[in-house]
N, C-alpha and C positions, 0 to 999 in steps of 0.2 A: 407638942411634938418635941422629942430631945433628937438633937442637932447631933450627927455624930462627927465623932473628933479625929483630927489628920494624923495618918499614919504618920511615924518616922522612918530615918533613913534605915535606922537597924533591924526594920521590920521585915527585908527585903533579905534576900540571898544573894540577889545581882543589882549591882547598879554601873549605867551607861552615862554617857553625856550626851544631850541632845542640843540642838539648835532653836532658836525662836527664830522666825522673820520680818521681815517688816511687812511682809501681808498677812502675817498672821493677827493682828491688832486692826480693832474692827474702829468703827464712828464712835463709839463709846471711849477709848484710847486704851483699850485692851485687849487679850489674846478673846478672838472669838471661841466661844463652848464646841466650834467644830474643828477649829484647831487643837483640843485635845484631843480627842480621839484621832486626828492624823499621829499627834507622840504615839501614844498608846499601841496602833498599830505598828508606828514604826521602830518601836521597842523591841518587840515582840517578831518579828518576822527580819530586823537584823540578828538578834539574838540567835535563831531559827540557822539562818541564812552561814552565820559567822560557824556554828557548830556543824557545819554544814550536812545540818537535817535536809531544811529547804531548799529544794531549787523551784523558784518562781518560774522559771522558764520552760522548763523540760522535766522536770520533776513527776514522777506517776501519781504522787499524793501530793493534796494541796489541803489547805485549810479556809474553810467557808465559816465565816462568823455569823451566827446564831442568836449572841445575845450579847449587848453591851448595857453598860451602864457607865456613869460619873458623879462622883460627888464634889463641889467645886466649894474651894474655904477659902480665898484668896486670890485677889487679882494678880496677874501677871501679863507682862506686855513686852513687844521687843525692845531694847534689846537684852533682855534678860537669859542671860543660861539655865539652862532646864539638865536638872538629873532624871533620870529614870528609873526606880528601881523595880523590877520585876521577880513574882513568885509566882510559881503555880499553888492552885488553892486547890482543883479536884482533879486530879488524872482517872479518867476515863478508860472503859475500853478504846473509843473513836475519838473519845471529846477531849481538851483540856480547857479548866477553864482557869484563866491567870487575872492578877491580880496587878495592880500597878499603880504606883505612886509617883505623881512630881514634883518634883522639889525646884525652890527657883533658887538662883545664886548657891550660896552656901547654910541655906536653911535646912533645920532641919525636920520642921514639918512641913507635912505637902499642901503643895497647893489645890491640889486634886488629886482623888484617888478615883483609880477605874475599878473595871471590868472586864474581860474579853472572852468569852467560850468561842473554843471553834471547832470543828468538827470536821475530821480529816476524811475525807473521801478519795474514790480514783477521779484522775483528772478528767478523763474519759467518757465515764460509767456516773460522774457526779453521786455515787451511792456511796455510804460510811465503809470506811477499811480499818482494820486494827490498826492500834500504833506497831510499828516493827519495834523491837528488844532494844535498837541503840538509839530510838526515840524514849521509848521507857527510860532508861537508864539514865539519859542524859537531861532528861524535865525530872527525873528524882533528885537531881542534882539541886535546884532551885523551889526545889516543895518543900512551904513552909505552911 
């Protein structure tokens, strides 16, 4: 099996700062494999949030994740600073699926690379909805 090798930071279109905690660091004295994927989403749905595509609360479209994945190269543990960098990989009629890198301190390859597909539906109706034009527009923004 060949090992594949950590994105870097220039790999990305966006990059964010995120937080480690101190429960994020499992019995082993590192970030638990389930505290990635909390970055990963929370990447991605402030991102969402900040552009303000999303609204979590009252919003008619939401995003249901479908498929994830992780590739993990490197421990990390708090209290380490975590960057983010986020790209969209396939924009979808309904789906996007993005990509995601973390970096710890001021490194420059990651410590993990994700995954995230999600698939936007009515809040409602939970059935797939097109993305609208200034969702298009603005994940083209970050498609690499």
């Amino acid at each position: 099996m060949i090992r594949a090798q950590p994105s870097h930071r220039a790999d990305f279109a966006l990059l964010q700062a995120l937080e480690t905690r101190w429960s994020d660091n499992d019995i082993y004295g590192h970030m638990n494999n389930a505290a990635h994927y909390l970055l990963f989403d929370t990447a991605i749905n402030r991102w969402l949030i900040e552009r303000a595509l999303l609204d979590p609360v009252s919003g008619a479209m939401i995003g249901l994740v479908v498929e994830t994945g992780c590739r993990y190269h490197t421990e990390v543990r708090f209290p380490d600073r975590v960057t983010a960098g986020l790209a969209v990989e396939r924009l979808g009629t309904t789906s996007v699926a993005y990509r995601i890198g973390l970096f710890r301190n001021d490194e420059d390859a990651a410590f993990a690379d994700g995954r995230f597909v999600h698939v936007y539906v009515d809040r409602a109706s939970r059935r797939p909805v097109p993305l609208p034009p200034i969702w298009r527009q603005t994940l083209e923004e970050i498609t690499r």
